[in-house]
C-alpha positions as CSV (number, residue, x, y, z in Angstrom):
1,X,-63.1,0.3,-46.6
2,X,-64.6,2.9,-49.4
3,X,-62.3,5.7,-47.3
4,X,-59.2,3.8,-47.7
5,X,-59.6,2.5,-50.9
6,X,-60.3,6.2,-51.5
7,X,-56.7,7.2,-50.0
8,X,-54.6,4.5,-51.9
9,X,-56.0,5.6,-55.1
10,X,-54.8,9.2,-54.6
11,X,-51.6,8.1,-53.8
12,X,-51.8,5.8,-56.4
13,X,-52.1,8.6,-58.5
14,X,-49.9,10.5,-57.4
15,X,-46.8,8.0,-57.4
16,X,-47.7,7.1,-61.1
17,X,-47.6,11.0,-61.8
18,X,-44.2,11.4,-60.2
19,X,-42.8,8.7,-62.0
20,X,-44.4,9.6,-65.1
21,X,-42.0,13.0,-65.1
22,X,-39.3,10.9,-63.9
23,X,-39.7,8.6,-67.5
24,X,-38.7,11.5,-69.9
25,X,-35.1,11.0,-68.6
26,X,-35.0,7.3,-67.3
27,X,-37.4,5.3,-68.8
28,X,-35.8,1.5,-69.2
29,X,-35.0,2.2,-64.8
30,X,-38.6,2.6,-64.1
31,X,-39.8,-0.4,-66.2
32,X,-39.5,-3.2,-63.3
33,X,-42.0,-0.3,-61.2
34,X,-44.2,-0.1,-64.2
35,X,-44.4,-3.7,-64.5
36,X,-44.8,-4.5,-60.6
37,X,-48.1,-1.9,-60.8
38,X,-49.4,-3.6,-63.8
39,X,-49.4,-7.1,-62.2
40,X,-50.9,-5.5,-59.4
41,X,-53.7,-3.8,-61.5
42,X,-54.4,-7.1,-62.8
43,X,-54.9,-8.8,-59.3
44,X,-57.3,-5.6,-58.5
45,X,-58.9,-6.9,-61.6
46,X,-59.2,-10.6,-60.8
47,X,-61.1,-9.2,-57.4
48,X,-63.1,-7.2,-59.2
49,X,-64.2,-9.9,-61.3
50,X,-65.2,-12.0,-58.4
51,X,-66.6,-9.5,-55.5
52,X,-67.6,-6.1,-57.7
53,X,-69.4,-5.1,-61.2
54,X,-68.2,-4.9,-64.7
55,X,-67.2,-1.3,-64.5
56,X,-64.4,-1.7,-62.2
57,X,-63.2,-4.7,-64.0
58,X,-62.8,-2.9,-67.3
59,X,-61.1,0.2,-65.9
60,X,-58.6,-2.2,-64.1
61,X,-57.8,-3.8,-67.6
62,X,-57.3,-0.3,-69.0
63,X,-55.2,0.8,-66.6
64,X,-53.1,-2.5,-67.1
65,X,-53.2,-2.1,-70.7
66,X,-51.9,1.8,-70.5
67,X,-49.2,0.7,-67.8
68,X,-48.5,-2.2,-70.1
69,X,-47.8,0.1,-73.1
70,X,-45.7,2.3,-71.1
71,X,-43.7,-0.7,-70.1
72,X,-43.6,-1.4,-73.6
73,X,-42.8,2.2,-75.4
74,X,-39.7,2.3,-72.5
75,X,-37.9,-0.6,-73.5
76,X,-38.2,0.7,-77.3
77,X,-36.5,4.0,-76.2
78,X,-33.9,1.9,-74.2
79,X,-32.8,0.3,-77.1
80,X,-32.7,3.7,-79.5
Protein backbone atom coordinates (compact mmCIF):
# COMPACT_ATOMS: atom_id res chain seq x y z
CA UNK A 1 0.00 0.00 0.00
CA UNK A 2 3.06 2.50 1.15
CA UNK A 3 4.46 1.62 -2.78
CA UNK A 4 1.35 2.71 -4.41
CA UNK A 5 0.49 5.43 -2.43
CA UNK A 6 4.08 6.26 -3.24
CA UNK A 7 3.33 6.17 -7.08
CA UNK A 8 0.02 8.19 -7.13
CA UNK A 9 1.67 10.95 -5.32
CA UNK A 10 4.34 11.29 -7.98
CA UNK A 11 1.91 11.43 -10.43
CA UNK A 12 0.02 13.46 -8.48
CA UNK A 13 2.65 15.72 -8.68
CA UNK A 14 3.31 15.65 -11.65
CA UNK A 15 -0.29 16.26 -13.24
CA UNK A 16 -0.69 19.34 -10.84
CA UNK A 17 2.79 20.62 -12.28
CA UNK A 18 1.56 20.21 -15.87
CA UNK A 19 -1.46 21.95 -15.30
CA UNK A 20 0.19 24.57 -13.27
CA UNK A 21 2.11 25.75 -16.68
CA UNK A 22 -1.04 25.16 -18.52
CA UNK A 23 -2.81 28.07 -15.94
CA UNK A 24 -0.64 31.08 -17.23
CA UNK A 25 -2.76 30.90 -20.49
CA UNK A 26 -6.08 29.19 -19.42
CA UNK A 27 -6.82 29.59 -16.03
CA UNK A 28 -10.87 29.90 -15.58
CA UNK A 29 -10.70 26.14 -18.04
CA UNK A 30 -8.72 24.42 -15.46
CA UNK A 31 -10.89 25.60 -12.46
CA UNK A 32 -13.46 22.49 -12.53
CA UNK A 33 -9.81 20.20 -12.37
CA UNK A 34 -8.62 22.34 -9.58
CA UNK A 35 -11.71 22.02 -7.84
CA UNK A 36 -12.33 18.16 -8.39
CA UNK A 37 -8.44 17.65 -6.72
CA UNK A 38 -9.42 19.88 -3.92
CA UNK A 39 -12.50 17.84 -2.93
CA UNK A 40 -10.42 14.92 -3.33
CA UNK A 41 -7.62 16.28 -1.04
CA UNK A 42 -10.25 16.80 1.42
CA UNK A 43 -11.61 13.13 1.33
CA UNK A 44 -7.70 12.12 1.78
CA UNK A 45 -8.05 14.34 4.71
CA UNK A 46 -11.28 12.93 6.29
CA UNK A 47 -9.18 9.42 6.10
CA UNK A 48 -6.50 10.74 7.50
CA UNK A 49 -8.35 11.98 10.37
CA UNK A 50 -9.81 8.63 11.02
CA UNK A 51 -6.99 5.79 10.13
CA UNK A 52 -3.51 8.03 10.26
CA UNK A 53 -1.74 10.89 12.56
CA UNK A 54 -2.08 14.57 12.72
CA UNK A 55 0.68 15.27 10.27
CA UNK A 56 -0.95 13.88 7.31
CA UNK A 57 -4.21 15.54 8.16
CA UNK A 58 -2.67 19.04 8.17
CA UNK A 59 -0.71 18.69 5.03
CA UNK A 60 -3.99 17.41 3.32
CA UNK A 61 -5.73 20.79 4.50
CA UNK A 62 -2.86 22.71 3.09
CA UNK A 63 -2.81 21.26 0.07
CA UNK A 64 -6.70 21.97 -0.11
CA UNK A 65 -6.19 25.37 1.04
CA UNK A 66 -3.38 26.12 -1.78
CA UNK A 67 -5.60 24.25 -4.48
CA UNK A 68 -8.49 26.21 -3.11
CA UNK A 69 -6.63 29.58 -3.62
CA UNK A 70 -5.68 28.72 -6.98
CA UNK A 71 -9.28 27.95 -7.78
CA UNK A 72 -9.88 31.18 -6.34
CA UNK A 73 -7.05 33.59 -7.94
CA UNK A 74 -8.33 31.91 -11.53
CA UNK A 75 -11.78 32.95 -11.42
CA UNK A 76 -10.37 36.64 -10.47
CA UNK A 77 -8.29 36.62 -13.70
CA UNK A 78 -11.28 35.24 -15.65
CA UNK A 79 -13.23 38.04 -14.83
CA UNK A 80 -10.17 40.83 -15.61
Amino acid sequence: LGLGITIFLTLDAIVLWLLASLAKRDAARLRPIILAYAIGYLAFAVNAYAFFFLGAVVTEIVIVLCLAAAALSSRQSAAT
